[in-house]
C-alpha positions in Angstrom: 33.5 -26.7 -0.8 29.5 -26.8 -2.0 28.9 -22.9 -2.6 25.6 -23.6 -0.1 28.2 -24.9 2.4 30.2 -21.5 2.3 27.5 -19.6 2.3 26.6 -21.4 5.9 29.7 -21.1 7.1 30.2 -17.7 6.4 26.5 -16.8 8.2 27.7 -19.4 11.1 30.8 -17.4 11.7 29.1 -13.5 11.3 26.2 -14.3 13.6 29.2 -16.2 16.2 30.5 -12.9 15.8 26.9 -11.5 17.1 26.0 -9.6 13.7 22.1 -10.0 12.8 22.0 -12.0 9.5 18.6 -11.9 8.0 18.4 -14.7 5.7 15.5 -15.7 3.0 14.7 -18.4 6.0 14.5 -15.9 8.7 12.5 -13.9 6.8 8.7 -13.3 6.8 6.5 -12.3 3.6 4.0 -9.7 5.2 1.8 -11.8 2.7 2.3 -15.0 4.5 1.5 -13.3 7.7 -2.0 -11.9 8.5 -0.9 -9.9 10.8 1.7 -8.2 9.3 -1.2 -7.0 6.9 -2.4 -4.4 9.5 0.6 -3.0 10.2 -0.7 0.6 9.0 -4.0 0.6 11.4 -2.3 -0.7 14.2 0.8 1.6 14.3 -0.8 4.4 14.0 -3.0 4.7 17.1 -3.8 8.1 16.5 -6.1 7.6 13.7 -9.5 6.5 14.7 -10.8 5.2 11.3 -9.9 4.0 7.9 -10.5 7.4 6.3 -7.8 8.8 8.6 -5.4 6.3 8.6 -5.3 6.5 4.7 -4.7 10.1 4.9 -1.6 9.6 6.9 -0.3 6.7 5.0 -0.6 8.5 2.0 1.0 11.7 2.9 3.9 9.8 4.6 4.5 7.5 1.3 4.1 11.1 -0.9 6.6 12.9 1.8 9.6 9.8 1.4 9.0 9.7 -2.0 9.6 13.5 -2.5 12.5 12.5 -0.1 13.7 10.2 -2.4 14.2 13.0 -4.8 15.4 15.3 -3.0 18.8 13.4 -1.4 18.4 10.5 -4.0 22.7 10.9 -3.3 22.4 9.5 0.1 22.1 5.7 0.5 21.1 6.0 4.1 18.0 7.8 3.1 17.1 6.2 0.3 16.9 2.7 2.2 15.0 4.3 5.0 12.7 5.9 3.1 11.7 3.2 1.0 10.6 1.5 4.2 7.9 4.4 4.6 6.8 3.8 1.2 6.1 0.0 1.7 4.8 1.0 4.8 2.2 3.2 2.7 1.5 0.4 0.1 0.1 -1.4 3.2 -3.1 0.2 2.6 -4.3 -1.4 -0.5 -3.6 -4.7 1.0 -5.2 -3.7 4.6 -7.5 -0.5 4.3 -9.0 -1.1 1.3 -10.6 -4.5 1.2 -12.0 -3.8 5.0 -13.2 0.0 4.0 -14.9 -2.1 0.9 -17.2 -4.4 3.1 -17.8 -1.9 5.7 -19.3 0.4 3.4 -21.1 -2.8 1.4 -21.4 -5.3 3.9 -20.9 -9.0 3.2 -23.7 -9.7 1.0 -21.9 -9.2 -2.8 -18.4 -9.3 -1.1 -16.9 -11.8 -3.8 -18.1 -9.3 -6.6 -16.8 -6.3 -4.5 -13.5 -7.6 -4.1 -13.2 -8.8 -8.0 -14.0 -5.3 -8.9 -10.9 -4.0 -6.2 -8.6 -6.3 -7.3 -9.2 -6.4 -11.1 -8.6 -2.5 -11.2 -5.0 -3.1 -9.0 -4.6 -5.6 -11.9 -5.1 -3.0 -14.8 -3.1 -1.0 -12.8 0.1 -3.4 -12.5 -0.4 -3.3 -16.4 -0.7 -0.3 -17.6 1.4 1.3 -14.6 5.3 0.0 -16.7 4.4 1.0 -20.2 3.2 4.6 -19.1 6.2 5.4 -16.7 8.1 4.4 -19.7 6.1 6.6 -22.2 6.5 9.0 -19.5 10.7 8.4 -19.4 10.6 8.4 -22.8 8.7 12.0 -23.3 11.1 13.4 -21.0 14.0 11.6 -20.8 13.8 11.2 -17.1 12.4 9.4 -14.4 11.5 12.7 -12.3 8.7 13.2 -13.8 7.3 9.9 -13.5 8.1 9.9 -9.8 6.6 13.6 -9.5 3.3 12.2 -11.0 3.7 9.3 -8.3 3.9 11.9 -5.3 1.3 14.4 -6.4 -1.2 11.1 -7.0 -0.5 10.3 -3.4 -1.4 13.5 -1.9 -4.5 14.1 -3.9 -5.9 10.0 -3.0 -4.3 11.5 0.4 -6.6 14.4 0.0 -9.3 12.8 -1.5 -9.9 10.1 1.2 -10.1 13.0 4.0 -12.3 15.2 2.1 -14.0 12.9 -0.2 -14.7 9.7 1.1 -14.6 10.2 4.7 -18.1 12.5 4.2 -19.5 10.1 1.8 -18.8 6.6 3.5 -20.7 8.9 6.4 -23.6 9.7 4.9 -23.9 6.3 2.9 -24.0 4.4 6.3 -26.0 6.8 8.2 -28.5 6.1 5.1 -28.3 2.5 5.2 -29.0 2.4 9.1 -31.9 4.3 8.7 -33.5 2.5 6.1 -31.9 -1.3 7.2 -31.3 -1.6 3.0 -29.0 -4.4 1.9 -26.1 -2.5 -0.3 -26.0 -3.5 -4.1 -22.4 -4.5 -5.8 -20.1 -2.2 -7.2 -21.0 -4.0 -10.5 -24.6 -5.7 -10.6 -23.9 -9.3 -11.3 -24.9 -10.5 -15.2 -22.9 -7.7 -16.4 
């Protein structure tokens, strides 16, 4: 028998059985659906801005994390928690980008968004080689995940005490004097 054919047969006979199978085909990318995006702002009712919502999803992504450490024995936990922290990484995808044009507006929204994305991009680089250097130093990975959780809680910090105030007073400023916001980086640089 094909190996695809036992593999059918053997999902035919579990889910005749009633066990949920997910399956690659069953399955939905959260970047193939739009709405699946803004799972962080609309879960969490309680939070009545971008600002806020941030602050929770950071400090719940920081808290599993340090959960992760703390009972990295237990399977059970280890699984769950690492659904909070995808749950967290939500907000570069969702709160982000939207926090980006609200505070800019539309006008040099392609240049905006290059600037966003290119710095997740250095990120993604640079992020491997200095966890490694990082292993390497200390010949663990605990200290690599420590400086993971205490960078959460401080962008968890600094989007409640930092930006909240300053995204304020930027758009009180641009209502009063109706000025068109500039780019992040002025284009012809």
């Amino acid at each position: 028998m094909d190996p695809r054919e036992r593999a059918d047969a053997a999902l035919a006979r579990a889910r005749a059985r009633g066990a949920f199978v997910v399956t690659p085909d069953d399955a939905i990318s959260p970047m193939d659906a739009a709405s699946t995006l803004q799972i962080p702002r609309s879960v969490i009712a309680a939070a009545d801005n971008a600002e806020n919502t941030m602050v929770i999803a950071f400090t719940l992504e920081g808290t599993a994390m340090t959960a992760w450490l703390f009972t990295r024995s237990n399977p059970v936990i280890f699984v769950v928690m690492s659904g909070v922290v995808l749950f967290g990484w939500g907000e570069i995808f969702s709160l982000f980008p939207s926090t980006l044009t609200d505070t800019y507006g539309t006008r040099h929204a392609t240049t905006n968004y290059g600037f966003l994305y290119m710095a997740q991009g250095v990120g993604s680089v640079l992020g491997g080689p200095v966890a490694a250097l990082v292993h390497d130093v200390f010949r663990s990975w605990m200290p690599v995940f420590a400086i993971i959780i205490v960078m959460n809680f401080a962008t968890a910090l600094l989007a409640g005490v930092v930006l909240k105030p300053m995204r304020r007073r930027w758009l009180k400023n641009r209502d009063v004097s109706g000025a068109v916001a500039a780019p992040l980086i002025p284009a012809g640089s």
